[in-house]
MINUVO-349625 format. One line per 3 residues: number of its first residue (from 1); their letters; for each residue y, z, x of C-alpha. Coordinates in steps of 0.5 Angstrom, whole numbers. Layout:
N
NUM = a = Y,Z,X; ...
***
This chain:
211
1 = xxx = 326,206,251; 322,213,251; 320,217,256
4 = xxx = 313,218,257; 311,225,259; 305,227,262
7 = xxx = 301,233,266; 300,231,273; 293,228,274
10 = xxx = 287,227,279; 286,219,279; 288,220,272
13 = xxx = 285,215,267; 286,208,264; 289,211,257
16 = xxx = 295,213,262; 297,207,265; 296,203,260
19 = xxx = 302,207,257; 304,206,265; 305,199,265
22 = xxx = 308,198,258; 315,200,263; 319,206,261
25 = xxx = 320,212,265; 315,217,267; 316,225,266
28 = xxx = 311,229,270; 311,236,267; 313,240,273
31 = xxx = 314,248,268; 307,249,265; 302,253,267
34 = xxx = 295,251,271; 291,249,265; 282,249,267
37 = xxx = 278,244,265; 282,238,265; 285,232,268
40 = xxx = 290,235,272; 285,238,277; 279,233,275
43 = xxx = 276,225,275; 271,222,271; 268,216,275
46 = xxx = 261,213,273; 255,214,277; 247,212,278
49 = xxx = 246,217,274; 251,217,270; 259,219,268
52 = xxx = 260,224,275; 266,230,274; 270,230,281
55 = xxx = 274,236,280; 278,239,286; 277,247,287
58 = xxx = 284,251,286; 286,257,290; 286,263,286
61 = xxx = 292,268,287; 289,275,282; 295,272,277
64 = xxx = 292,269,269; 298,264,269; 299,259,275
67 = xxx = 306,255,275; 302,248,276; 308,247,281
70 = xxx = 304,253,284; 297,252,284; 294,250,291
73 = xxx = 288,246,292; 283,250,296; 281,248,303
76 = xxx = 274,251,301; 267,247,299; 268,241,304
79 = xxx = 271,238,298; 274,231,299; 268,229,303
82 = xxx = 265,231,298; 269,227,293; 269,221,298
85 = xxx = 262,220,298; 260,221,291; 266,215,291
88 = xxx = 263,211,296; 255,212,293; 258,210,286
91 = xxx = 263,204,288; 261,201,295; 257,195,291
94 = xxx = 262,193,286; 266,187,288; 273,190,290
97 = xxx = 272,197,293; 272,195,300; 280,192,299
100 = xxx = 282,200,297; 278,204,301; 281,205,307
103 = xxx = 288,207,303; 284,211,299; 281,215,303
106 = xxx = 288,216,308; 290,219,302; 284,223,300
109 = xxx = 285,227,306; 291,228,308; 293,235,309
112 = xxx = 296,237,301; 296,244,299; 299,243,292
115 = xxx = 295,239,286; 302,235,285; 304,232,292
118 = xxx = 297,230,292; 296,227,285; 302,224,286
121 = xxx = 301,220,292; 295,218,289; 299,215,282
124 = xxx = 304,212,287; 298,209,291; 295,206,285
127 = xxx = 301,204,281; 303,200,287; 295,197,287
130 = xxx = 297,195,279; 304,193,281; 306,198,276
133 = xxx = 314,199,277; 313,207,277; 319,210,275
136 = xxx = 318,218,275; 322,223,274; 319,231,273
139 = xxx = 322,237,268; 326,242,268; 323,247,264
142 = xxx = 317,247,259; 318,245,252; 313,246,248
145 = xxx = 317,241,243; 321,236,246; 326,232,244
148 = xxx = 324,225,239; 326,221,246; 320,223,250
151 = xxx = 313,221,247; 308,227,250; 301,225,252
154 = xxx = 301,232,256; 295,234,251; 292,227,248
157 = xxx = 290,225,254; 285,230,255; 278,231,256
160 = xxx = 277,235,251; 280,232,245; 278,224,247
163 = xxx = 282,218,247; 281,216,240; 287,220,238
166 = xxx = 291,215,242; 291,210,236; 294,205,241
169 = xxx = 290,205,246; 283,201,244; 279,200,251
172 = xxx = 277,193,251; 271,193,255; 270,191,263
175 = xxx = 265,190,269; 262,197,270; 257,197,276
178 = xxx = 252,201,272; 254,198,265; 247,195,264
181 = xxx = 243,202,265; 249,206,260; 253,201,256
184 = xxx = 260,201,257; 263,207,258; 270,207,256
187 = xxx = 276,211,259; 274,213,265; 279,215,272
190 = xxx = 283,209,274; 278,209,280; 273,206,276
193 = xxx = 277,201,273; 281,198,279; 274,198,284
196 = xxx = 271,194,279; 276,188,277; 282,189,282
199 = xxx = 287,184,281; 284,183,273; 285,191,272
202 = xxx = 293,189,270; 290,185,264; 285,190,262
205 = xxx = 290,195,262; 295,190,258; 289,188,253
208 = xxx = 287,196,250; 294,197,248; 295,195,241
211 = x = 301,190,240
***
């Protein structure tokens, strides 16, 4: 089976582990560098007033390039409460949120300083919420074209090119607290999907994979 290489991600999204619970180990790219305005230091969940960007302030060091091993998360801006509450004032009413809370919030506020530990902890958690089998490994050094034997999502799974570039990954529709006021809003941070259909999320991710 292919290895499946991903950029290091906050709550990444639920194309991601759609691709996670297919099997198959998991290559984190360890040799790029820092890239801004995507999921490697941000989560998208849904709020009152609609889609909510969490994104997590990284120290800057006066360099243009920061090896994402390297990059620090700042302490600054009181962050994480930041985060928590926004969490707490989008999820406390959907049906499963308060049987993950407390995991979740020990890990996000554990004292991590680089973005891969404390994205990483937060992968493992949810891996182990979703049953998933995590088989992850990282790289050694960058390839900008790696070998037939890895299927790279590093850039598809991007905000900024959108999901629709995944010709295998068609979200199936799911509870959303704030679906009634927005509409289904689709590819959203596995947080979102997880507080919303706890246990029922493995079908969900199962059934937006084309077979």
């Amino acid at each position: 089976m292919k290895a499946n290489l991903f950029a290091t991600a906050y709550m990444a999204p639920v194309q991601q582990f759609c691709r996670l619970i297919q099997g198959g180990r998991m290559v984190e790219e360890r040799c790029e560098n820092y890239v801004k305005q995507t999921y490697r230091n941000r989560a998208v969940i849904l709020g009152s007033n609609g889609p909510v960007a969490l994104t997590i302030p990284i120290e800057r060091t006066g360099e243009n390039h920061i090896p994402i091993a390297e990059a620090l998360i700042s302490p600054h801006n009181n962050w994480r409460h930041n985060h928590w509450q926004t969490l707490l004032s989008a999820y406390e009413s959907s049906p499963f949120f308060r049987f993950y809370a407390d995991e979740l919030r020990e890990v996000l506020f554990a004292p991590t300083e680089r973005l891969v530990d404390f994205n990483e902890m937060l992968l493992r958690l949810f891996c182990r919420w979703l049953f998933i089998d995590l088989d992850l490994s990282y790289t050694q050094q960058y390839e900008a074209h790696p070998s037939d034997e890895t299927v790279d999502f590093r850039s598809c799974i991007s905000p900024k090119c959108g999901w629709r570039l995944d010709e295998a990954f068609t979200p199936v529709p799911y509870y959303q607290v704030f679906g009634a006021r927005f509409g289904f809003i689709p590819n959203l941070s596995i947080a979102d999907l997880v507080f919303n259909m706890g246990p029922a999320s493995r079908l969900v991710l199962l059934d937006s994979l084309k077979k």
